[in-house]
VMD Tcl script that draws the C-alpha trace (Angstrom):
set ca {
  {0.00 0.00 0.00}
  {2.94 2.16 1.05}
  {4.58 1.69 -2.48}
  {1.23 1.76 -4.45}
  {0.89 5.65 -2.48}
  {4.28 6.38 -3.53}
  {3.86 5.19 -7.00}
  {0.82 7.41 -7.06}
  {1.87 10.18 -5.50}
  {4.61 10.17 -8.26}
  {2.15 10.05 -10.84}
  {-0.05 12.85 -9.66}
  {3.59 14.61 -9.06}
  {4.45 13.78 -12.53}
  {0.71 14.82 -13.99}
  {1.04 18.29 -12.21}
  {4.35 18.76 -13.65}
  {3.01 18.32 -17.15}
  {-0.73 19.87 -16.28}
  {2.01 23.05 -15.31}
  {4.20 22.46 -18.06}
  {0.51 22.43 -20.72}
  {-0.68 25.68 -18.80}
  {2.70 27.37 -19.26}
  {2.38 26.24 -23.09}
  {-1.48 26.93 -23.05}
  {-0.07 30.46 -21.66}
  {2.50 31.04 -24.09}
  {0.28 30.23 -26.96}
  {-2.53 32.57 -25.97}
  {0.36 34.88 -25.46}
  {1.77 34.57 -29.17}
  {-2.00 34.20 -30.34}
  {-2.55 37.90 -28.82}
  {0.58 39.16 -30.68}
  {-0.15 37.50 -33.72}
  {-4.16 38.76 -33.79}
  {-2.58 42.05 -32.96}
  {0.28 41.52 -36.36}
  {-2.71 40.28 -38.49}
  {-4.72 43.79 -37.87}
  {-1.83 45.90 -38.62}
  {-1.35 43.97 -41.53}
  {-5.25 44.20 -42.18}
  {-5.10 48.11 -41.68}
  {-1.79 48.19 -44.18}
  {-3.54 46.03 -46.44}
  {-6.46 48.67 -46.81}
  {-4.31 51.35 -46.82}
  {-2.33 49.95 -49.48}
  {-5.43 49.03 -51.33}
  {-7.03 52.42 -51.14}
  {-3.64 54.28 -52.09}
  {-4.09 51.91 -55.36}
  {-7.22 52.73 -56.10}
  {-6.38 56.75 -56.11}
  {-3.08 55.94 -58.33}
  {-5.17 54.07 -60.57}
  {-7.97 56.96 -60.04}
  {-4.79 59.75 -60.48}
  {-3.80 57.69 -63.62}
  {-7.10 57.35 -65.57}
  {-7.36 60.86 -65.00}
  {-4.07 61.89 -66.80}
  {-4.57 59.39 -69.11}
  {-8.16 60.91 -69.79}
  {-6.84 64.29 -69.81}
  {-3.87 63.36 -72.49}
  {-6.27 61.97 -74.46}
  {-8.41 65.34 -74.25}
  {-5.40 67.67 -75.05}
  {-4.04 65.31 -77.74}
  {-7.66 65.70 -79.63}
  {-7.73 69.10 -78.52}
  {-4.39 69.59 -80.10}
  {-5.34 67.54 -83.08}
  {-8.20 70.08 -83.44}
  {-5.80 73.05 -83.04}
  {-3.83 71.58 -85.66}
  {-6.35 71.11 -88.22}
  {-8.00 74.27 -87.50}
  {-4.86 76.33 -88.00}
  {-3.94 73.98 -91.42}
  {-7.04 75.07 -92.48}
  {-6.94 78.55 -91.68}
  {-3.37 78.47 -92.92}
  {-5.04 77.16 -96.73}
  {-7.73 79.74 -96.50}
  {-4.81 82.49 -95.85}
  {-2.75 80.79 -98.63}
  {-5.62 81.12 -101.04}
  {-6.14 84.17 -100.17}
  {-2.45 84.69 -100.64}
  {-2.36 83.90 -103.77}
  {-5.35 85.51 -104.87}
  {-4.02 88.56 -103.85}
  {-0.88 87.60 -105.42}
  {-2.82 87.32 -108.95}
  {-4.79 90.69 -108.40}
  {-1.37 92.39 -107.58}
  {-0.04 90.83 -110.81}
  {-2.88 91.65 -113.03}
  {-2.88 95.49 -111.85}
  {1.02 95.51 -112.59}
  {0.13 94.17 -115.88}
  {-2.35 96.94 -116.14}
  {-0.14 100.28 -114.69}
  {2.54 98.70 -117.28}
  {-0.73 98.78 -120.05}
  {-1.28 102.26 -119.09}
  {2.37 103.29 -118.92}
  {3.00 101.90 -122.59}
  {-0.52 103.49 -123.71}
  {0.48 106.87 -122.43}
  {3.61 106.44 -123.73}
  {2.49 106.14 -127.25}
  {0.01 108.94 -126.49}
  {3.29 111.50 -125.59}
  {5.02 110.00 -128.81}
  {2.30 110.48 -131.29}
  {1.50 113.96 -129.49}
  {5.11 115.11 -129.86}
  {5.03 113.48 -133.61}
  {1.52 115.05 -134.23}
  {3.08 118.22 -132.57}
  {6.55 117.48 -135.08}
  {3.71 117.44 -137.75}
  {1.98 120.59 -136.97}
  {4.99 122.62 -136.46}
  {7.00 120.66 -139.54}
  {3.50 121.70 -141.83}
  {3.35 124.73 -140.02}
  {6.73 126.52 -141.85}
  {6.48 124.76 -144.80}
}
mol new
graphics top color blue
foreach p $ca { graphics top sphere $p radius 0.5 }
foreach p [lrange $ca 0 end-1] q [lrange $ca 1 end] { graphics top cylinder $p $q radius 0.2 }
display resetview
């Protein structure tokens, strides 16, 4: 009986040693639980953070994208408005060009007219003065 109480009492020993030994573990877990739940909501919070920072790039990127688009068809408009105002000046250009040319032509007409006009005066006047004394 003595040795059957001594081999129990070494069991129970030996079962609160590990029961101890399991709530130091059990204690240690819940421990590294705690900081791990705490790891997993800062990574949770970064998470959304990150996420919502990659929406507004994405947000910041459509947006210059959109607005590239808009000056590069805006400038494509600018482009062909001015080629188009720069044929309409050319035409006109060279319209003017033609009139300026034609009214040369004519002042040289005119000068070439009068010109015969003074010569067949003075020979008319030659005439008059040559028939005048004979």
């Amino acid at each position: 009986a003595a040795q059957t109480e001594a081999r129990l009492r070494g069991e129970v020993s030996s079962l609160r040693s590990d029961r101890d030994k399991a709530i130091g573990n059990g204690a240690e877990a819940k421990c590294k639980a705690g900081l791990l739940g705490e790891e997993v909501r800062l990574l949770k919070m970064k998470a959304s953070r990150l996420t919502q920072e990659k929406i507004k790039v994405e947000r910041d990127s459509r947006a210059a994208l959109s607005l590239a688009r808009s000056m590069d068809i805006a400038n494509s408009s600018d482009t062909d408005f001015y080629k188009r105002k720069l044929a309409e000046l050319n035409d006109h250009l060279h319209s003017k060009n033609a009139l300026i040319s034609d009214l040369k032509q004519q002042v040289e007409d005119y000068r070439r007219q009068i010109e015969r006009s003074m010569s067949q005066h003075r020979i008319s006047h030659i005439r008059a003065k040559g028939t005048g004394r004979m």
